[in-house]
C-alpha positions as CSV (number, residue, x, y, z in Angstrom):
1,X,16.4,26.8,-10.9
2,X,19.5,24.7,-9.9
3,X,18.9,20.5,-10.2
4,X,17.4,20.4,-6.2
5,X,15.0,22.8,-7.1
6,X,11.6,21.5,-7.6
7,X,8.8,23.3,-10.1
8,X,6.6,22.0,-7.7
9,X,5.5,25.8,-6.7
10,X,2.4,27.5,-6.5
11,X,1.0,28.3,-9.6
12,X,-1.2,26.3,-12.5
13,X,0.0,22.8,-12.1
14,X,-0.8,22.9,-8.0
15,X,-4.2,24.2,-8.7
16,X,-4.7,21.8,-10.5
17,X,-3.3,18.3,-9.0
18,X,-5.2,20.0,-5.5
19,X,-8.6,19.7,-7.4
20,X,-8.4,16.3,-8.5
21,X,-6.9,15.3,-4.5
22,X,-10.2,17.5,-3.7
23,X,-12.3,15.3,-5.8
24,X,-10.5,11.9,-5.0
25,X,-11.0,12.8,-1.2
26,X,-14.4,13.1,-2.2
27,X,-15.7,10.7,-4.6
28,X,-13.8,7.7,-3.8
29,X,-15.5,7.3,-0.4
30,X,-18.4,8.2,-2.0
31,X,-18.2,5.6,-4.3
32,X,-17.1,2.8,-2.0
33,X,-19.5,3.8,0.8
34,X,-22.3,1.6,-0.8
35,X,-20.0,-1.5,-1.1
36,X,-18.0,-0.9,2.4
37,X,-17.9,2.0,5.0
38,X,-14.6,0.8,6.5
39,X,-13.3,0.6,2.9
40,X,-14.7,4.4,2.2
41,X,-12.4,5.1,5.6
42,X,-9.2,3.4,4.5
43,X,-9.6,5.1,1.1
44,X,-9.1,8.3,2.2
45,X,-6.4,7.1,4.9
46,X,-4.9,6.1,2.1
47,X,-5.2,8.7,-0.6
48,X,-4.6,11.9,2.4
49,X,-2.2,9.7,4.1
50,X,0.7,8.6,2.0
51,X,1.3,11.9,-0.1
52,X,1.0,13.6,3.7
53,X,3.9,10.7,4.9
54,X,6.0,10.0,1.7
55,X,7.6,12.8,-0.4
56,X,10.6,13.2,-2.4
57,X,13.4,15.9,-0.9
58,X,13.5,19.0,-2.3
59,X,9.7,19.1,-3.7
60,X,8.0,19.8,-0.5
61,X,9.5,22.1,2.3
62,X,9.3,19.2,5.1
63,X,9.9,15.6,4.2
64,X,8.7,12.9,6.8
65,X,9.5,9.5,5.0
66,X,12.2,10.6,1.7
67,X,11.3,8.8,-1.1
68,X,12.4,8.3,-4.4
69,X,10.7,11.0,-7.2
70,X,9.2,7.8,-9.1
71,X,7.4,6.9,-5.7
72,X,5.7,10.5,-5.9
73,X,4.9,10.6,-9.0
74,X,3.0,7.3,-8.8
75,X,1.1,9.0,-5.5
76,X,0.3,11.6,-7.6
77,X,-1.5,8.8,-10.0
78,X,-3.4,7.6,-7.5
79,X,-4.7,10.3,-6.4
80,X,-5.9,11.3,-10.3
81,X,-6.8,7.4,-11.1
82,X,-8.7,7.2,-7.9
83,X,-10.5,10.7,-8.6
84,X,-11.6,9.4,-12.4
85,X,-12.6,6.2,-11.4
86,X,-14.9,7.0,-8.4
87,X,-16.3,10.5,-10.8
88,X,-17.4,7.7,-13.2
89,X,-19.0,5.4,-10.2
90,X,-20.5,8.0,-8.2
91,X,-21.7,10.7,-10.4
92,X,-23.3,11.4,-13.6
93,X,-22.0,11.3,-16.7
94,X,-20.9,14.9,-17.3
95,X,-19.5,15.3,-14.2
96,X,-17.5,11.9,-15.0
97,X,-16.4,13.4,-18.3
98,X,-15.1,16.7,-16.6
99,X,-13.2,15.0,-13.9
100,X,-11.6,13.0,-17.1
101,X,-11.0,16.1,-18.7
102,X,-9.0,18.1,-15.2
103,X,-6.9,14.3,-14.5
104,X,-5.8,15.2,-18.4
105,X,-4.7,18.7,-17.7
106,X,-3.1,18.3,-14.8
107,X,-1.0,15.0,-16.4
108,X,-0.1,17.7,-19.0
109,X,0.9,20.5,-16.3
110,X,2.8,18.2,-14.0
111,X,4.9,16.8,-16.5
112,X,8.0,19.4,-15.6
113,X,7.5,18.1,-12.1
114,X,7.6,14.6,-13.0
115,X,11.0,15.2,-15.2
116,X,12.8,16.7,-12.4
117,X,11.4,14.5,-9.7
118,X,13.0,11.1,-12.3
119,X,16.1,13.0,-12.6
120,X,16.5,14.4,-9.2
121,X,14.4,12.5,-7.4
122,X,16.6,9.6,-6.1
123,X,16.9,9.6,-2.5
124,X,20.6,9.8,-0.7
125,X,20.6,8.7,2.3
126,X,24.0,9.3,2.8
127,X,23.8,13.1,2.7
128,X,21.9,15.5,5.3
129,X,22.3,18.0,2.5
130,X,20.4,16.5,-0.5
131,X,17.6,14.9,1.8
132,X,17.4,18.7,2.8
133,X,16.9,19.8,-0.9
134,X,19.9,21.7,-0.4
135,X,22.7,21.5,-2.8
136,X,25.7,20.4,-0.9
137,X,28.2,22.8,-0.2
């Protein structure tokens, strides 16, 4: 894996950050529908929208807005913060507890993402090549 190429593949780690989206899609709107339904509406604007516009090159194949890796790491913290929060507002207990329990796990399994995302992460907007996610050369 050379330094432009992402872990962020297929495999445990994407399972897993796709069910707490799944869930944050979800239960935020749920949650917030009772306060606001406009609010419910720009929640999930918000939580499908920015990870959909802003990405760092070289973890995703097609890169609308480059960003710097600390920028998608802290999308991917909404999206799990967001997921906990409304579990705990919206649902019983248990189910609160589990959706706890999966944000963990998938902190744990992203963390090799989230390393080379801070190191190579950093967005050059000099170079065609690096906001590619191709090494230059």
């Amino acid at each position: 894996m050379t330094e432009l190429s992402s872990p962020n593949r297929p495999g445990l780690a994407s399972a897993l950050r796709f069910g707490t989206e799944l869930i944050a899609w979800v239960a935020t709107p749920w949650a917030l529908a009772g306060h606001s339904v406009p609010l419910a509406i720009a929640a999930v604007v918000v939580l499908v929208g920015l990870p959909t516009v802003f990405a760092t090159p070289g973890d995703k194949p097609h890169v609308l807005v480059p960003v710097p890796g600390v920028v998608t790491i802290a999308l991917v913290l909404l999206q799990l913060v967001a997921a906990v929060w409304s579990a705990w507002v919206a649902w019983p207990r248990g189910v609160a507890i589990a959706v706890a329990a999966l944000a963990l796990a998938t902190v744990a399994a992203e963390l090799p993402r989230w390393r080379w995302l801070l190191r190579a992460g950093r967005v050059d907007r000099r170079s065609p090549t690096v906001r590619a996610g191709r090494p230059p050369g």
